[in-house]
mmCIF file as Biopython writes it, N, C-alpha, C and O atoms, coordinates in Angstrom:
data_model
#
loop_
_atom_site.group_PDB
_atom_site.id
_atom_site.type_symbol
_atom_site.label_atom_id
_atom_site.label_alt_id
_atom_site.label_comp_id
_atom_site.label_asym_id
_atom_site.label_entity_id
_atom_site.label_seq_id
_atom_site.pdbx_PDB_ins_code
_atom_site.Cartn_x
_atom_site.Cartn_y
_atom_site.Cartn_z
_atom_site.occupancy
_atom_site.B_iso_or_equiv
_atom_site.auth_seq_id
_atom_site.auth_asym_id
_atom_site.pdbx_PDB_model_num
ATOM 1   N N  . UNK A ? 1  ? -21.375 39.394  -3.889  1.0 0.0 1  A 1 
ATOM 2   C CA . UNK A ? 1  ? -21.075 38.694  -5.123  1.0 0.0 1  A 1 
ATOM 3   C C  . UNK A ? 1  ? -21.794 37.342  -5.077  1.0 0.0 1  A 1 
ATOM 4   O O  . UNK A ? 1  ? -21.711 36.656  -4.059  1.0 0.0 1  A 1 
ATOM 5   N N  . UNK A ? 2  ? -22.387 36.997  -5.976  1.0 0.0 2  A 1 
ATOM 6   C CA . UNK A ? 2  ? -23.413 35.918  -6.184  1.0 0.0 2  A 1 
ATOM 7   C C  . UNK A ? 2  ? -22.491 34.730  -6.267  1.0 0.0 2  A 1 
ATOM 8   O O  . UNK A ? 2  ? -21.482 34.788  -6.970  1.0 0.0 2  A 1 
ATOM 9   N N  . UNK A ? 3  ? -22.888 33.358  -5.381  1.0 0.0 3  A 1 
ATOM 10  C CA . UNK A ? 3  ? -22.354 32.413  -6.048  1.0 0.0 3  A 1 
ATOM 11  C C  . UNK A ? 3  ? -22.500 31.515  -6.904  1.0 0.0 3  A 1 
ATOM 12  O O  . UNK A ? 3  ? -23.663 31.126  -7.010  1.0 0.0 3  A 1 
ATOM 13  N N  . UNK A ? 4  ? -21.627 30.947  -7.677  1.0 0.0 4  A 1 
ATOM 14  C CA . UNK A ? 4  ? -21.343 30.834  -9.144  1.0 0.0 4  A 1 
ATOM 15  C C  . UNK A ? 4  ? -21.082 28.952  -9.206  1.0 0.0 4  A 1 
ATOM 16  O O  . UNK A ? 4  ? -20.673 28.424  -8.172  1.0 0.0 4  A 1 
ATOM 17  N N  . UNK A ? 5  ? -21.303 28.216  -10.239 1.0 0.0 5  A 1 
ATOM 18  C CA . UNK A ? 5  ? -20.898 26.983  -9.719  1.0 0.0 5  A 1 
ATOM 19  C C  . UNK A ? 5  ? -19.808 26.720  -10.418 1.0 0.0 5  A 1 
ATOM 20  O O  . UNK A ? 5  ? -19.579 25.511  -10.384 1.0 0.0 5  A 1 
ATOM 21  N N  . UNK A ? 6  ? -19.102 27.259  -10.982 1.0 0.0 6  A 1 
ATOM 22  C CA . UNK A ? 6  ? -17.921 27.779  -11.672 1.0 0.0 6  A 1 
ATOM 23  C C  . UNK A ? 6  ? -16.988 28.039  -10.274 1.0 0.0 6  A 1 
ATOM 24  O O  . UNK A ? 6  ? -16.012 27.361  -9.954  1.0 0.0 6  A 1 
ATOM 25  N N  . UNK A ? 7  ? -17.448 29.002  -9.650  1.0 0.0 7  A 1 
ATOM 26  C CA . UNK A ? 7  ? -16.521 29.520  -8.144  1.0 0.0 7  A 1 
ATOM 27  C C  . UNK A ? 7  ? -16.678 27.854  -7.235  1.0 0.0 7  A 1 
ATOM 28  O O  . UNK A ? 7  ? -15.795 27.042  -6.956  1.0 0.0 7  A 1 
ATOM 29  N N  . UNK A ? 8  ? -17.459 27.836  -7.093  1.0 0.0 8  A 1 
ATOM 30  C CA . UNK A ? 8  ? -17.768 26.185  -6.347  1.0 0.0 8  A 1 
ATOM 31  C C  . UNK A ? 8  ? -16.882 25.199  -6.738  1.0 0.0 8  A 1 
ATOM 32  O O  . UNK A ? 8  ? -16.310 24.618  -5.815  1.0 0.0 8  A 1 
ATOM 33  N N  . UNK A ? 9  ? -16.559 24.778  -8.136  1.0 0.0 9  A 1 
ATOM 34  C CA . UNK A ? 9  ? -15.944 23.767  -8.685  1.0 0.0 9  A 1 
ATOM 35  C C  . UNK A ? 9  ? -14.600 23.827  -8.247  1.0 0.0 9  A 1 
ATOM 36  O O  . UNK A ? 9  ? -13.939 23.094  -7.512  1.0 0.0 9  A 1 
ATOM 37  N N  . UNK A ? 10 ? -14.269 25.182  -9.055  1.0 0.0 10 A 1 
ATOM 38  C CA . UNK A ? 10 ? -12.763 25.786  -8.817  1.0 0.0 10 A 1 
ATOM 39  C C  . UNK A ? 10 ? -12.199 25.871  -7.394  1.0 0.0 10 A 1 
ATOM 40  O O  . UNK A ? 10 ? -11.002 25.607  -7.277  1.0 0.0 10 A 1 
ATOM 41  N N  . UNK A ? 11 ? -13.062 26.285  -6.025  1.0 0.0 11 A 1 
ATOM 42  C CA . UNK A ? 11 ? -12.347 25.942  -5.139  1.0 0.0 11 A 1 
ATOM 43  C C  . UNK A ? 11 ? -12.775 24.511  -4.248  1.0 0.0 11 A 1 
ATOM 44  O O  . UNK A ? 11 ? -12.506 24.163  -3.099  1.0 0.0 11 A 1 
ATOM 45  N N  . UNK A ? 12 ? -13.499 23.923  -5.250  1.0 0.0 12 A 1 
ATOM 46  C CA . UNK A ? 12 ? -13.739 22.309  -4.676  1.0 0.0 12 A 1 
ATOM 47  C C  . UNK A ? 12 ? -12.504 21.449  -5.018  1.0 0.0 12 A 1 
ATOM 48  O O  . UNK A ? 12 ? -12.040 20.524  -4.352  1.0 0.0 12 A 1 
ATOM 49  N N  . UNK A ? 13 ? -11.908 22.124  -6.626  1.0 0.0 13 A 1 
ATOM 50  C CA . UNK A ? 13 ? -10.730 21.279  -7.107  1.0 0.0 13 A 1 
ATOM 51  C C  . UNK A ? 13 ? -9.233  21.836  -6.594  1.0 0.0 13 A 1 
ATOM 52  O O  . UNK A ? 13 ? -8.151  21.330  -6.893  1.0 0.0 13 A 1 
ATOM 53  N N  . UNK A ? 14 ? -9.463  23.061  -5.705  1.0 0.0 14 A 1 
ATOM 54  C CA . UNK A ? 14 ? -8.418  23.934  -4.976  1.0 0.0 14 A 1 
ATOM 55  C C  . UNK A ? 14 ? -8.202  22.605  -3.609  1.0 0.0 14 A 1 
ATOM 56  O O  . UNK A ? 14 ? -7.111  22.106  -3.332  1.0 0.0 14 A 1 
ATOM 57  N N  . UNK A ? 15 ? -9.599  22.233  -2.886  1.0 0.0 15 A 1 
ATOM 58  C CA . UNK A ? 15 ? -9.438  22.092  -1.778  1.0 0.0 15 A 1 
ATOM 59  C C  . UNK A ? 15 ? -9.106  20.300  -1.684  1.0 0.0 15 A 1 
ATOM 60  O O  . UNK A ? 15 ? -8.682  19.742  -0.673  1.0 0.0 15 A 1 
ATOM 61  N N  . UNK A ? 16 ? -9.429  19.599  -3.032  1.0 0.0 16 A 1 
ATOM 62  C CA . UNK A ? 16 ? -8.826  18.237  -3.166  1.0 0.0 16 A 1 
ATOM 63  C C  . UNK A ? 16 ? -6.912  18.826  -3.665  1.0 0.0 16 A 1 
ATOM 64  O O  . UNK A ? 16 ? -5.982  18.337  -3.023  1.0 0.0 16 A 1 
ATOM 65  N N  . UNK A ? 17 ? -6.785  19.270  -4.160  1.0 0.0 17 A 1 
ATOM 66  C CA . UNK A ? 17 ? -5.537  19.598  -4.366  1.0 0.0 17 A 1 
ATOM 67  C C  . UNK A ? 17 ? -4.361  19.705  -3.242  1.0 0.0 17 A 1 
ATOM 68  O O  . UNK A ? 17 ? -3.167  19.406  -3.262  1.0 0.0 17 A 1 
ATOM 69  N N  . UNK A ? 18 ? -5.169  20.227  -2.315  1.0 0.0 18 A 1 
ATOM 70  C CA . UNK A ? 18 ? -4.221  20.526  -1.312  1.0 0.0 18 A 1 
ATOM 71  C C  . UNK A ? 18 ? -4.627  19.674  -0.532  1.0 0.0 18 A 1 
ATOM 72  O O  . UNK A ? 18 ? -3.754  19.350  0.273   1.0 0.0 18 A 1 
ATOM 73  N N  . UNK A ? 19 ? -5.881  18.991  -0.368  1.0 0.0 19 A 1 
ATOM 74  C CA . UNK A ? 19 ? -5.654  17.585  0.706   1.0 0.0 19 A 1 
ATOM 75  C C  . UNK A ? 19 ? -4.740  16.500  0.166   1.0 0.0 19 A 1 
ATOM 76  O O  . UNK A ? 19 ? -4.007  15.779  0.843   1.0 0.0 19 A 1 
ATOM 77  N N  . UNK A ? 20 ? -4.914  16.487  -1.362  1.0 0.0 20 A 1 
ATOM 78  C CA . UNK A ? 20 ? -3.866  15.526  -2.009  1.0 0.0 20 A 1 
ATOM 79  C C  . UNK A ? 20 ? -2.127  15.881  -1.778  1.0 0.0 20 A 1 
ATOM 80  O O  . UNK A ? 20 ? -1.324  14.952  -1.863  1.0 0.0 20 A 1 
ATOM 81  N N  . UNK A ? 21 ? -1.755  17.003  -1.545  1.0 0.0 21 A 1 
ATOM 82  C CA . UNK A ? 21 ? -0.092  17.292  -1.281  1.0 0.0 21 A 1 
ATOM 83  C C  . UNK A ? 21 ? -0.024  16.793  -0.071  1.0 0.0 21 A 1 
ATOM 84  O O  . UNK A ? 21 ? 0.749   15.871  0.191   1.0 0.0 21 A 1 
ATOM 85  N N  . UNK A ? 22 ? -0.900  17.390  0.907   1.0 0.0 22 A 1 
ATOM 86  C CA . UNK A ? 22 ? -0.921  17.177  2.496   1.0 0.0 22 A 1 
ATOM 87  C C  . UNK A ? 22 ? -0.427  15.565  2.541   1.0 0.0 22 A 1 
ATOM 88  O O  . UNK A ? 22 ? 0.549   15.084  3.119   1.0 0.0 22 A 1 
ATOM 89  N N  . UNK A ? 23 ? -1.380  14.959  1.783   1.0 0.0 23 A 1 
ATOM 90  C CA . UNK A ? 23 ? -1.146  13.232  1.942   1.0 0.0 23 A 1 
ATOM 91  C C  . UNK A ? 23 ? -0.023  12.824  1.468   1.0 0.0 23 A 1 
ATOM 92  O O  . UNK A ? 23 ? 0.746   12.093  2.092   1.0 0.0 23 A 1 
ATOM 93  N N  . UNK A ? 24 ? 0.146   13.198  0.479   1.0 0.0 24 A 1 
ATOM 94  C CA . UNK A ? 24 ? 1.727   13.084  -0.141  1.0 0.0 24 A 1 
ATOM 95  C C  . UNK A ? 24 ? 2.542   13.297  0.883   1.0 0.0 24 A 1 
ATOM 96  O O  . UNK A ? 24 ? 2.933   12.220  1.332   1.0 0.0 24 A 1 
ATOM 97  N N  . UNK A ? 25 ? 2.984   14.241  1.467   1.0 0.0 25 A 1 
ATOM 98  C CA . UNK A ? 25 ? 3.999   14.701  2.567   1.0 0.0 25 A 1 
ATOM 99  C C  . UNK A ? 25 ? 4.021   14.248  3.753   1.0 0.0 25 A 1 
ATOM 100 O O  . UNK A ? 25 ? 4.905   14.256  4.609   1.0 0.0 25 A 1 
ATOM 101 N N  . UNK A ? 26 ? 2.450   13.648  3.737   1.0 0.0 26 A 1 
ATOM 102 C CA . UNK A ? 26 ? 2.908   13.296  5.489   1.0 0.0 26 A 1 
ATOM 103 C C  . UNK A ? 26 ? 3.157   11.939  4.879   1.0 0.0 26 A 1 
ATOM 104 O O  . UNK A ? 26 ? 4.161   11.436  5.383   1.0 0.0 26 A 1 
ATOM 105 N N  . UNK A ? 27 ? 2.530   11.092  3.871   1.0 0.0 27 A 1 
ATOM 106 C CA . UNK A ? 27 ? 3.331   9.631   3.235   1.0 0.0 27 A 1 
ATOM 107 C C  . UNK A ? 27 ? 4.932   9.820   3.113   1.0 0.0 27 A 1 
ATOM 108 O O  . UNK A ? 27 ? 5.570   8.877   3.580   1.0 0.0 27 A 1 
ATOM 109 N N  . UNK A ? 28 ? 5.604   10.761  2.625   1.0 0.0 28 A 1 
ATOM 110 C CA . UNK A ? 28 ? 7.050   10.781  2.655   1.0 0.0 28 A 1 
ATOM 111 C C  . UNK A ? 28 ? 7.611   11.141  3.793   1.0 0.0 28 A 1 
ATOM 112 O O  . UNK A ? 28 ? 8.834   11.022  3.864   1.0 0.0 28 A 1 
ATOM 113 N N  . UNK A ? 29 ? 6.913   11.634  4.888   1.0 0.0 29 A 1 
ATOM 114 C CA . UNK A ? 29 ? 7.802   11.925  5.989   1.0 0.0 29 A 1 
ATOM 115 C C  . UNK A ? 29 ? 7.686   10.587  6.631   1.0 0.0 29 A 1 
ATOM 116 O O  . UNK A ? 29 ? 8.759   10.039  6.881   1.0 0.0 29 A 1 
ATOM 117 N N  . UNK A ? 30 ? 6.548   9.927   6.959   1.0 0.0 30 A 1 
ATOM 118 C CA . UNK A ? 30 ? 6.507   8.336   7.498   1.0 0.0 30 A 1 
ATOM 119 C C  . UNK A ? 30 ? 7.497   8.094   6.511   1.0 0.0 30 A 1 
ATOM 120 O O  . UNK A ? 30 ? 8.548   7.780   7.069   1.0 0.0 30 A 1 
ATOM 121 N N  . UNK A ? 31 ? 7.556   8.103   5.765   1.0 0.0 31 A 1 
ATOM 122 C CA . UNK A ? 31 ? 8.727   6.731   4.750   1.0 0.0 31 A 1 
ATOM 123 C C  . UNK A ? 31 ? 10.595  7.605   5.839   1.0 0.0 31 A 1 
ATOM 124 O O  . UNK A ? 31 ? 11.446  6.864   6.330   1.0 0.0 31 A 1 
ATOM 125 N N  . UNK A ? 32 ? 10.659  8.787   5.882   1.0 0.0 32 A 1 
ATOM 126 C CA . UNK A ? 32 ? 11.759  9.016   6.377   1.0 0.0 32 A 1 
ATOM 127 C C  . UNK A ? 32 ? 12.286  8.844   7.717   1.0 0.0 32 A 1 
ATOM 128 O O  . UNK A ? 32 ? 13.389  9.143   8.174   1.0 0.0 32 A 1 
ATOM 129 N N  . UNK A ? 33 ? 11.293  8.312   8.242   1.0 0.0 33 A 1 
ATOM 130 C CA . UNK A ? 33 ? 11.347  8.547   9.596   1.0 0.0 33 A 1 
ATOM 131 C C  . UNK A ? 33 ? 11.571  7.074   10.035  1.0 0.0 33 A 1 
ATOM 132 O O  . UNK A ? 33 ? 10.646  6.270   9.928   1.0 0.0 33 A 1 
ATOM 133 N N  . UNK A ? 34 ? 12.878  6.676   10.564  1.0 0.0 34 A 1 
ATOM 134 C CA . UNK A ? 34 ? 13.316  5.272   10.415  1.0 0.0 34 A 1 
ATOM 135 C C  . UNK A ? 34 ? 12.777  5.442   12.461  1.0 0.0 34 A 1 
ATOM 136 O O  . UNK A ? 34 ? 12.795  6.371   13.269  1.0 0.0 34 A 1 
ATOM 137 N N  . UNK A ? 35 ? 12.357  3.926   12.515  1.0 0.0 35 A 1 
ATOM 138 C CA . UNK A ? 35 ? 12.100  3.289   14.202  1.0 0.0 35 A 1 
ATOM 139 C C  . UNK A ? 35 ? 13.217  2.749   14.137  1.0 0.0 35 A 1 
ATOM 140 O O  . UNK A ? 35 ? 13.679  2.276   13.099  1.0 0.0 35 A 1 
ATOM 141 N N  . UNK A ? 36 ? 14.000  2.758   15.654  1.0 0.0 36 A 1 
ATOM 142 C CA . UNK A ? 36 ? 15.040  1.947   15.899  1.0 0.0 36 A 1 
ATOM 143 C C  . UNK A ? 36 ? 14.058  0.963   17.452  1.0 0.0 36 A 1 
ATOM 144 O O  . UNK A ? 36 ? 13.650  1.239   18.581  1.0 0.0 36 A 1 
ATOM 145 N N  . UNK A ? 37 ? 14.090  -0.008  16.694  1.0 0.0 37 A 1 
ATOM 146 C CA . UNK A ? 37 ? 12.949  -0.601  17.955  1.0 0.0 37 A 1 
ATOM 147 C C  . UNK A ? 37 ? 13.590  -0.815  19.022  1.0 0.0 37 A 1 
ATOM 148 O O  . UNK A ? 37 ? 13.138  -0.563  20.139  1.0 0.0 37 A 1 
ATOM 149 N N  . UNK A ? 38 ? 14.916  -1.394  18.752  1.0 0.0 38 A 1 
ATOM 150 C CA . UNK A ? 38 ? 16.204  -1.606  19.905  1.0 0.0 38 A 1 
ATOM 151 C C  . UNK A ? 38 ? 16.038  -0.296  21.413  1.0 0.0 38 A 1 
ATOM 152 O O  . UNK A ? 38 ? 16.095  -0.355  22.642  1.0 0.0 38 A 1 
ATOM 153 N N  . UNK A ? 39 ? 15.781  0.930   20.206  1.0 0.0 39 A 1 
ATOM 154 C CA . UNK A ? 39 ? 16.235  1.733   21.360  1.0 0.0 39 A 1 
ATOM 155 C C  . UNK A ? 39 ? 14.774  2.312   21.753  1.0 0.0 39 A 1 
ATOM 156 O O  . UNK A ? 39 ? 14.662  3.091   22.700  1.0 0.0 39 A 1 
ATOM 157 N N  . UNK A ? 40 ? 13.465  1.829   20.850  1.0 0.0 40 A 1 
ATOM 158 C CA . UNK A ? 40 ? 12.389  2.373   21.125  1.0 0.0 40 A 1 
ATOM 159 C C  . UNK A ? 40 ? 11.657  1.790   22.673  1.0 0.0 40 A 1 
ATOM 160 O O  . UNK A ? 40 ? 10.800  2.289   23.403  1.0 0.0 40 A 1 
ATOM 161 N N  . UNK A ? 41 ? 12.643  0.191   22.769  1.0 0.0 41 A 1 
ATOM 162 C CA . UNK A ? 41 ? 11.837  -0.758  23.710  1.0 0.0 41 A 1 
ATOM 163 C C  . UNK A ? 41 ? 13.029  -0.727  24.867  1.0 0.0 41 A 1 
ATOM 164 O O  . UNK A ? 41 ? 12.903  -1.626  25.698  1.0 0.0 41 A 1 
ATOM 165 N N  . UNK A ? 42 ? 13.910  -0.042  25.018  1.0 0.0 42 A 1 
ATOM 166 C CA . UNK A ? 42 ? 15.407  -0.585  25.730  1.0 0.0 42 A 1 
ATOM 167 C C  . UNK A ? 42 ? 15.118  -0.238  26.929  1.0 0.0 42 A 1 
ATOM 168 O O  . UNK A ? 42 ? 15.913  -0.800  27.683  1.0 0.0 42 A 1 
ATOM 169 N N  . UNK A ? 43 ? 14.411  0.379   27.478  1.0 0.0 43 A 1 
ATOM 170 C CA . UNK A ? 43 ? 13.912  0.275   29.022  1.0 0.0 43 A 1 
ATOM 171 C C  . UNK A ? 43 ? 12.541  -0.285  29.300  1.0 0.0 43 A 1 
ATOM 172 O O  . UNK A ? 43 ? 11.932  -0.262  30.370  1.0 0.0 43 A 1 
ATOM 173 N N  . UNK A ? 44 ? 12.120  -0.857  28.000  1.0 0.0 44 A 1 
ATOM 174 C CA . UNK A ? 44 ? 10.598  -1.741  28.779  1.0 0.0 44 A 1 
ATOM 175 C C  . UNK A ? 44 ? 11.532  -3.090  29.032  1.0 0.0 44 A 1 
ATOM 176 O O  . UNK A ? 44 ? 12.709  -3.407  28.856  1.0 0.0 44 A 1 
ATOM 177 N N  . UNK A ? 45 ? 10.278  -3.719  29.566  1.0 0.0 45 A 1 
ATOM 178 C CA . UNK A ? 45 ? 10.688  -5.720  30.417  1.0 0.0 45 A 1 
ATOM 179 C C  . UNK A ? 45 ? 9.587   -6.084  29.360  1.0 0.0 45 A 1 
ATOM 180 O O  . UNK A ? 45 ? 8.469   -5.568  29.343  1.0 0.0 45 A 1 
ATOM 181 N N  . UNK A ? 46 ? 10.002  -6.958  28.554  1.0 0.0 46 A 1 
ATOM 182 C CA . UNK A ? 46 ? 8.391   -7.637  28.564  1.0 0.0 46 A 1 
ATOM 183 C C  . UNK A ? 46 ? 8.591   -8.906  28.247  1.0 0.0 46 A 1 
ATOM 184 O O  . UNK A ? 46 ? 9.281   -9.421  27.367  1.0 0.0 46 A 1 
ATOM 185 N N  . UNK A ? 47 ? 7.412   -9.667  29.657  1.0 0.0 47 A 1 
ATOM 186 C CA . UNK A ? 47 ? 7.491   -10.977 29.634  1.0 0.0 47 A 1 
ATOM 187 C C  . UNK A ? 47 ? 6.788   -11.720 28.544  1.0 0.0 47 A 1 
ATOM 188 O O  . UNK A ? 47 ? 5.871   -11.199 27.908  1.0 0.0 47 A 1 
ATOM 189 N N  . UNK A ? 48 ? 7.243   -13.020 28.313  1.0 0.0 48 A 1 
ATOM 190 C CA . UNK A ? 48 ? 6.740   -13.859 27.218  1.0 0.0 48 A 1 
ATOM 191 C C  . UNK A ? 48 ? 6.417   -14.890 28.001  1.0 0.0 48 A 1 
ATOM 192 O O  . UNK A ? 48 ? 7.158   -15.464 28.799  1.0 0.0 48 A 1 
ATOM 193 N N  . UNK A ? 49 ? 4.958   -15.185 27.686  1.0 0.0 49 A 1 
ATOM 194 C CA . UNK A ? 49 ? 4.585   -16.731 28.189  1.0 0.0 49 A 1 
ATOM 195 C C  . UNK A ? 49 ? 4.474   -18.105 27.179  1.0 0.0 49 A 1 
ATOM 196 O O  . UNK A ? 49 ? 3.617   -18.330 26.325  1.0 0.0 49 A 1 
ATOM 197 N N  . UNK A ? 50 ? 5.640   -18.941 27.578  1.0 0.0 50 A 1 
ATOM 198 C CA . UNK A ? 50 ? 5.188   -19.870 26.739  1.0 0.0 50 A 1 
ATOM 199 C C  . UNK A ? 50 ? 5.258   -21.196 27.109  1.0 0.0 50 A 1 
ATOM 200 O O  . UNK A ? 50 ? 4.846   -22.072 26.350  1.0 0.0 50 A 1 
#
């Protein structure tokens, strides 16, 4: 089957489509995903020089 730039377009605007959800979702899963720094750092030391 010959290609078409009709077939080209259509799955050029398929393949921004679905990079655009991808980004969406992994943007809302960062937004859900709370750091508790308290407990992220609670067995490091870290010195401060001042």
């Amino acid at each position: 089957m010959p290609d078409t730039k009709r077939g080209r377009e259509r799955k050029g605007r398929k393949k921004r489509m679905q990079r655009r959800e991808y980004e969406i979702e992994r943007e809302l899963e960062a937004r859900h995903r709370d750091l508790d720094f308290d407990e992220l750092y609670e067995d490091a030391e870290i010195e401060l020089e001042l």
